[in-house]
C-alpha positions as CSV (number, residue, x, y, z in Angstrom):
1,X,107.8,192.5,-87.9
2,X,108.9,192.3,-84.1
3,X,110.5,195.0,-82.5
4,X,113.5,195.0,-80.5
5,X,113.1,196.7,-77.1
6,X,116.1,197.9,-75.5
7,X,116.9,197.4,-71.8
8,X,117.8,200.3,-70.1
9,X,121.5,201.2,-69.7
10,X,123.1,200.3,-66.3
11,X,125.9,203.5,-66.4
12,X,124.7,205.5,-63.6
13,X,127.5,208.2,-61.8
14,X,130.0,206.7,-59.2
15,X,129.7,207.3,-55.5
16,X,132.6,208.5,-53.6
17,X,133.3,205.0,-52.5
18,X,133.1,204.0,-55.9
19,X,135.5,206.3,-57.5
20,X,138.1,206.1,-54.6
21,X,138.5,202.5,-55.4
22,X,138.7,203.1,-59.6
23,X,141.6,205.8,-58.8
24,X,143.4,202.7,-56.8
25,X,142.8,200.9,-59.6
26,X,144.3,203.2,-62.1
27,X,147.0,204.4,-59.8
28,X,148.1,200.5,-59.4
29,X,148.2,199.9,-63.1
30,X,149.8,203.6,-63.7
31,X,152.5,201.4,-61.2
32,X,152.6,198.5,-62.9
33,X,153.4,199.9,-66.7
34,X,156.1,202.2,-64.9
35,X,158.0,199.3,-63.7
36,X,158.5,198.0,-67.1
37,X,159.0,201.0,-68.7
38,X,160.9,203.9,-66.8
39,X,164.7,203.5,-66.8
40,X,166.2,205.6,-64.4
41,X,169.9,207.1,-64.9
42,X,172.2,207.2,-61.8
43,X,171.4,210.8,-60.9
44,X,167.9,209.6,-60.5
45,X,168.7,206.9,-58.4
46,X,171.9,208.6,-56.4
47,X,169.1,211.4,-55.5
48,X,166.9,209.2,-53.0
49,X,166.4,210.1,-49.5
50,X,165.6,207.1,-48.1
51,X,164.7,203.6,-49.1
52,X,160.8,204.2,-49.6
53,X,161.7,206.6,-51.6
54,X,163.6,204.6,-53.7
55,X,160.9,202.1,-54.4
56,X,158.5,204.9,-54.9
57,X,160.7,205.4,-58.1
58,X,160.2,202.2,-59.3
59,X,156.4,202.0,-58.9
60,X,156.2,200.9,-55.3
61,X,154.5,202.3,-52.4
62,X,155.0,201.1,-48.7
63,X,152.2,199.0,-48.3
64,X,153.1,197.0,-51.6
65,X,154.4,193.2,-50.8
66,X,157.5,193.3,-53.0
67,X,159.4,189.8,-54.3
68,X,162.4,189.3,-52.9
69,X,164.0,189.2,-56.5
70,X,162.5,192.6,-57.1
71,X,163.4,194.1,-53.7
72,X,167.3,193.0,-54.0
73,X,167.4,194.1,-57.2
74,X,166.0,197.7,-56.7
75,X,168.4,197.8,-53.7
76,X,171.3,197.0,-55.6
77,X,170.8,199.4,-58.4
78,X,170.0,202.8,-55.9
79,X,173.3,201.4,-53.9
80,X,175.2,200.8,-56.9
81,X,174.4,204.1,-58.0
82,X,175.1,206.2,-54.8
83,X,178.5,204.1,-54.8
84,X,179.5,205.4,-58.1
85,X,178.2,209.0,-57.6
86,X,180.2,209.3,-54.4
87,X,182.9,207.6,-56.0
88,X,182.6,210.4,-58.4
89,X,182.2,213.0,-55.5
90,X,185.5,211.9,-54.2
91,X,187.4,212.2,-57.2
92,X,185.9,216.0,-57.3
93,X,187.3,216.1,-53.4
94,X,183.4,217.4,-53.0
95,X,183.6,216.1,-49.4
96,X,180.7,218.1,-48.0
97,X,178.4,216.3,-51.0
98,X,180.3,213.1,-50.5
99,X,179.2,213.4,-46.5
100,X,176.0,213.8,-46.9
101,X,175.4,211.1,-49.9
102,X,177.0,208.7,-47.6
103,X,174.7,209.2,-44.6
104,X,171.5,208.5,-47.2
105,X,173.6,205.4,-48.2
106,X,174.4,204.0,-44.8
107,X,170.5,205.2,-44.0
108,X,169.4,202.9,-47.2
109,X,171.0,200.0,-46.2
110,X,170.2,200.4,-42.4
111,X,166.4,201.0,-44.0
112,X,166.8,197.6,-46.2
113,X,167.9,195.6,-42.9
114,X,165.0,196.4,-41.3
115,X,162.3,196.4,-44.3
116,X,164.1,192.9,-44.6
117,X,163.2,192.0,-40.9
118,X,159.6,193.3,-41.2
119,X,159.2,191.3,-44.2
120,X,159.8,188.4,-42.7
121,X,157.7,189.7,-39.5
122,X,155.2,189.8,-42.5
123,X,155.6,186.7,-44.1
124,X,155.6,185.0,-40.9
125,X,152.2,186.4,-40.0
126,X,151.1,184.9,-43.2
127,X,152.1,181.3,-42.8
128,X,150.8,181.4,-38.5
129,X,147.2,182.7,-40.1
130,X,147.6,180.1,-42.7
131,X,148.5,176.8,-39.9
132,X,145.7,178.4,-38.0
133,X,143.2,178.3,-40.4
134,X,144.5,174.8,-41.8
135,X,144.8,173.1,-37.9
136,X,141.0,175.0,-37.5
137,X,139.7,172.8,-40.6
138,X,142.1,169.9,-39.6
139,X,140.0,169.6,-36.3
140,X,136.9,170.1,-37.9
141,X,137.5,167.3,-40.1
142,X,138.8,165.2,-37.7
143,X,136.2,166.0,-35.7
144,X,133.3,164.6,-38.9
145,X,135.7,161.8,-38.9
146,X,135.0,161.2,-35.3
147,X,131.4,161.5,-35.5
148,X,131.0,159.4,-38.6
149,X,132.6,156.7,-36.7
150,X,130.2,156.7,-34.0
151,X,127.2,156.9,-36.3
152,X,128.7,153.8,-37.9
153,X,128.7,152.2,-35.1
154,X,125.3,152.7,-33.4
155,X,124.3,151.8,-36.9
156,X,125.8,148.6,-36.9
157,X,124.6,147.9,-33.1
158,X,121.0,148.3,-33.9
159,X,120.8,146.6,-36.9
160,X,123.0,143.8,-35.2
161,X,120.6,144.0,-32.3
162,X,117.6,144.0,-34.8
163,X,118.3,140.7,-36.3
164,X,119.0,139.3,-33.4
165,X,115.6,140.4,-32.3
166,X,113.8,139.2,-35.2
167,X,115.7,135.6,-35.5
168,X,114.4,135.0,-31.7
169,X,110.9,136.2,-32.1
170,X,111.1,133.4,-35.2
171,X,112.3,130.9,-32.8
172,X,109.6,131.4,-30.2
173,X,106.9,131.5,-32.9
174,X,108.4,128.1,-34.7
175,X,108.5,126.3,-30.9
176,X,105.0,127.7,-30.2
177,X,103.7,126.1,-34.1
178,X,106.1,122.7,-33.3
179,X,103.9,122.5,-29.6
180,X,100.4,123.1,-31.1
181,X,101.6,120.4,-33.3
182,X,102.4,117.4,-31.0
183,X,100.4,114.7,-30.3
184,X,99.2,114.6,-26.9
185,X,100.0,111.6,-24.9
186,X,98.0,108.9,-23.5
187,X,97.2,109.4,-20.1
188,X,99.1,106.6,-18.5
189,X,97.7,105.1,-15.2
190,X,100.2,105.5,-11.6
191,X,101.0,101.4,-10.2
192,X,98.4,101.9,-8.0
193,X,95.8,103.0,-10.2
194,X,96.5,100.2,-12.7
195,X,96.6,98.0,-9.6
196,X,93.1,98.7,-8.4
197,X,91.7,98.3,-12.2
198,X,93.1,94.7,-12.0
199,X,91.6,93.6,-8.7
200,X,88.3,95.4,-9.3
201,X,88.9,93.0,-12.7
202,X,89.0,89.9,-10.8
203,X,86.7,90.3,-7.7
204,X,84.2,91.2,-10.4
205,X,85.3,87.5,-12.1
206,X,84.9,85.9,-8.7
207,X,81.7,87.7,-7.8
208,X,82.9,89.5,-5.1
209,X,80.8,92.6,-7.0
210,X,80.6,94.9,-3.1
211,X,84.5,95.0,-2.9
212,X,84.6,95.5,-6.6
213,X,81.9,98.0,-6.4
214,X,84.4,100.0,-3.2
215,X,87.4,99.6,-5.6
216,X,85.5,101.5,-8.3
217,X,84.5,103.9,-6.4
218,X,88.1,104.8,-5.2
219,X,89.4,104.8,-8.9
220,X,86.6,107.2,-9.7
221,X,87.7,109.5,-7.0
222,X,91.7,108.5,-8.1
223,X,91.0,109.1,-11.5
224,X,90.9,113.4,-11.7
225,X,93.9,113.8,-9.3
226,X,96.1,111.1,-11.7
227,X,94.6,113.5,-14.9
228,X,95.4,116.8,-12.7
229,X,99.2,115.2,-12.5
230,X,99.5,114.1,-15.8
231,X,98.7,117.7,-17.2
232,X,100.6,119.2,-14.7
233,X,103.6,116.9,-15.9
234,X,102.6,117.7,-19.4
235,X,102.9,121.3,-19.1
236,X,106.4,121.1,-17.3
237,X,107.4,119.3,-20.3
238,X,106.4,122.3,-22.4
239,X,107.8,124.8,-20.2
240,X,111.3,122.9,-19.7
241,X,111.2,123.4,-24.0
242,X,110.3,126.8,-23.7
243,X,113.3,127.8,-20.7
244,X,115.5,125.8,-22.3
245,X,114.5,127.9,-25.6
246,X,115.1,130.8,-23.7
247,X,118.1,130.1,-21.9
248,X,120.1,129.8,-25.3
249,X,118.5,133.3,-26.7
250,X,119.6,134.6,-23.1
251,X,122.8,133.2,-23.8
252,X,122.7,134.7,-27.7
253,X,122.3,138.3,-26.0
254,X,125.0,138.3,-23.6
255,X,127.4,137.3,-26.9
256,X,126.1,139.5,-28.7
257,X,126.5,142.6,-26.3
258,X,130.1,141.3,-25.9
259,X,131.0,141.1,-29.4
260,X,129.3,144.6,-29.6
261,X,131.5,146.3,-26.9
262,X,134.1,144.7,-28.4
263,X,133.9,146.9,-31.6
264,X,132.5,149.6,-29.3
265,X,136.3,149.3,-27.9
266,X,138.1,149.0,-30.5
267,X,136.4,151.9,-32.5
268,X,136.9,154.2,-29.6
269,X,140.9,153.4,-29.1
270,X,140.7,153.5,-33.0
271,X,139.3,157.5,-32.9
272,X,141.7,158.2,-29.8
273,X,145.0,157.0,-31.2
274,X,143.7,159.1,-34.3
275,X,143.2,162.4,-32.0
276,X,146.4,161.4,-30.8
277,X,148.2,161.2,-34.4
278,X,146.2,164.6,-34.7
279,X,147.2,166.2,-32.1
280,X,150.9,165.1,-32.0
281,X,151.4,166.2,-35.9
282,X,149.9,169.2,-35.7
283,X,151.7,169.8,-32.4
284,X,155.4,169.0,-34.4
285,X,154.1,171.1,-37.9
286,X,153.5,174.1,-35.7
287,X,156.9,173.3,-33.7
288,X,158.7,173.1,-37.0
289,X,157.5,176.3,-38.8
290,X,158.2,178.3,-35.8
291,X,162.0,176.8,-35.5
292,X,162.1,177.5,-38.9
293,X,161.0,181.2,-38.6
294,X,163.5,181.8,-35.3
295,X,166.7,180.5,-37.9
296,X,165.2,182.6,-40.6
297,X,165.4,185.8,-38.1
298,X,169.3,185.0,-37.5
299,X,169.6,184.8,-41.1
300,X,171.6,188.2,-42.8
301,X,169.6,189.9,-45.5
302,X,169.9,189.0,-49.1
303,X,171.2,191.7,-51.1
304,X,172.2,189.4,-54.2
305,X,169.9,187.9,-56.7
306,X,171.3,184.7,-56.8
307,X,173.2,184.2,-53.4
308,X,175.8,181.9,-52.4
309,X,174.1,179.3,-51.2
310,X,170.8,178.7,-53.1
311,X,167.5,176.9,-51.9
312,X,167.1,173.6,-53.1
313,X,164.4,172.4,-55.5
314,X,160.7,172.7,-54.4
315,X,161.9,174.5,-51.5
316,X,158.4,176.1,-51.0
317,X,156.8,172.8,-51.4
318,X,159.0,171.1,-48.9
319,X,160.3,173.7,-46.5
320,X,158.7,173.9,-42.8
321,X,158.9,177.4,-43.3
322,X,155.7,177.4,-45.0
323,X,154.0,174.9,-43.5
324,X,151.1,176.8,-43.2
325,X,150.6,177.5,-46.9
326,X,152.0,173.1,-47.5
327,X,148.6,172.2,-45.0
328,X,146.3,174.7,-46.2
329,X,146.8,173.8,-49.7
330,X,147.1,170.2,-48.9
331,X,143.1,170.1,-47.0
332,X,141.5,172.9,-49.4
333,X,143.0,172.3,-53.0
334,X,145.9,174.8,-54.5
335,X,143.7,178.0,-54.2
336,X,144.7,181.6,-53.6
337,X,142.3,182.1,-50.7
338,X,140.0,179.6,-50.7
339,X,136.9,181.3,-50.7
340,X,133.7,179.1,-50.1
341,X,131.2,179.4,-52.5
342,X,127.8,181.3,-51.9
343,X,126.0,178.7,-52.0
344,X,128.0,177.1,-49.1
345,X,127.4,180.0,-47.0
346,X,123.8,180.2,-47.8
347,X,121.2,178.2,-45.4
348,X,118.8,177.0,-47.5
349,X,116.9,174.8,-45.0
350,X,116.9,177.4,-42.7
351,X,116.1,180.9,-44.6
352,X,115.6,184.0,-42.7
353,X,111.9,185.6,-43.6
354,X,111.5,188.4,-45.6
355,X,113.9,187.3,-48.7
356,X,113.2,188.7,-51.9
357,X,114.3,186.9,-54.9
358,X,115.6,188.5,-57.8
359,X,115.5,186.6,-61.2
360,X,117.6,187.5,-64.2
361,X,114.5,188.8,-66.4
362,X,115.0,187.2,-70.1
363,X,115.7,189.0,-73.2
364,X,113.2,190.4,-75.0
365,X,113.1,189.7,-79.5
């Protein structure tokens, strides 16, 4: 019978780094379940000193980012509780009370205005970081776009080249084969030579055999100076075949190089006007979402949940205001933060030394 052995258990005691960040988990969940749960009476809520305060009683510290919904809400009810209770304080003709309850009030709702303005300040921060990180990948893509361009086309130039290179050296090699295969021509005799053969013909006939016997002897000393012309012509022949061979690949070349800066040209204007689209959209998104932040500054604070005029549908979707979230989300995919994977940030063609490698060990039955 096999025997299980047990792996040793991983509970070990926290450091202080540790257990600092387990009380800020607890604390933030002890937050969460009092928001649902406490109900605070008017007298609670009349009490607050200031705004903090206020949201302190609802589970909120000063560092929390609160919803808008939430935030106008929690204002409303500590208002519309230190509204009644003076109310109340002024039916009593408690003035003194009544004084000093309305200087928290007017102090909440100076505190709102400006939590409301830093908010903003806030959210604005956001969607800047946001464009900046979105125009940073926008370039960089642009900027693959660009080169993958330009390794298309040297690609296409030396392979364009290539053939071309190849079809000529065929051409040359099948003119070389068609000259080996020619017939050579007779070699045919200048007037005078062939005018000397006939008179050294017919003084032999009439027996004039000294004057035949001087003609033959100029013909043999004619005869290698006609065969040294007739090569000579010969081999012109062959060379005329060969420039005239080479004039047309010559010809083939400087088409070729045209029709190549051609699409050199047209590739490059091609990448330009698309750094110019580039540049001009990102110029006009950036424009927009700041003009869009300067109205929103301008704008009064909302201290109703649903206010007078509402947004429209998909007004986060559609709205320059967050343009920087809209292109983020648009080049990386509808994540929170868009955190590359390890595997991304890991170099694996390029490893530092010394890396240890720790394997998962298997289970033991």
């Amino acid at each position: 019978m096999k025997t299980m052995k047990t792996l040793p258990t991983m509970t070990s005691k926290l450091t202080p780094y540790e257990a600092a960040q387990l009380d800020i988990i607890t604390s933030k969940l002890k937050r969460n379940m009092k928001r649902g749960k406490t109900k605070l009476n008017v007298d609670e809520l009349a009490a607050v000193k200031n705004l903090a305060d206020g949201f302190h009683m609802f589970g909120y510290e000063k560092s929390d980012r609160v919803r808008l919904r939430d935030r106008v809400d929690i204002y409303n009810k500590i208002v519309n509780a230190m509204k009644m209770k003076l109310e109340e304080f002024r039916s009593k003709h408690w003035h003194m009370p009544a004084k000093e309850l309305q200087s928290r009030l007017d102090l909440v709702k100076k505190e709102y205005e400006i939590f409301f303005r830093e908010d903003e300040e806030l959210r604005r921060r956001d969607e800047e970081a946001n464009l900046i990180k979105a125009l940073k990948i926008e370039e960089h893509r642009h900027k693959e776009r660009c080169d993958k361009i330009h390794h298309n086309l040297d690609r296409v130039k030396k392979q364009r080249r290539m053939e071309q290179q190849q079809m000529h050296e065929a051409q040359t090699i099948d003119l070389e084969n068609k000259i080996k295969r020619m017939p050579k021509p007779r070699l045919r005799m200048s007037t005078r030579m062939l005018s000397m053969t006939h008179g050294e013909k017919h003084l032999a006939r009439l027996g004039q055999y000294k004057p035949a016997q001087d003609l033959r002897n100029m013909i043999n000393k004619l005869r290698p100076k006609e065969r040294r012309a007739f090569e000579k012509e010969y081999e012109t022949r062959l060379e005329i075949m060969r420039q005239s061979l080479k004039k047309t690949q010559d010809f083939d070349r400087n088409r070729l190089r045209e029709a190549l800066d051609g699409i050199e040209w047209s590739e490059t204007r091609k990448a330009n006007q698309m750094e110019k689209d580039l540049r001009q959209r990102l110029k006009n998104n950036t424009y927009d979402m700041e003009h869009a932040h300067k109205l929103q500054k301008h704008i009064k604070p909302q201290k109703t949940i649903k206010p007078v005029v509402e947004k429209r549908p998909n007004y986060t979707q559609t709205s320059s205001y967050f343009r920087g979230k809209q292109m983020l989300a648009r080049l990386v995919g509808k994540r929170e933060h868009a955190i590359p994977s390890l595997c991304d940030l890991h170099d694996f063609m390029d490893e530092p030394e010394g890396i240890t490698y720790y394997h998962k060990p298997k289970s033991i039955n």
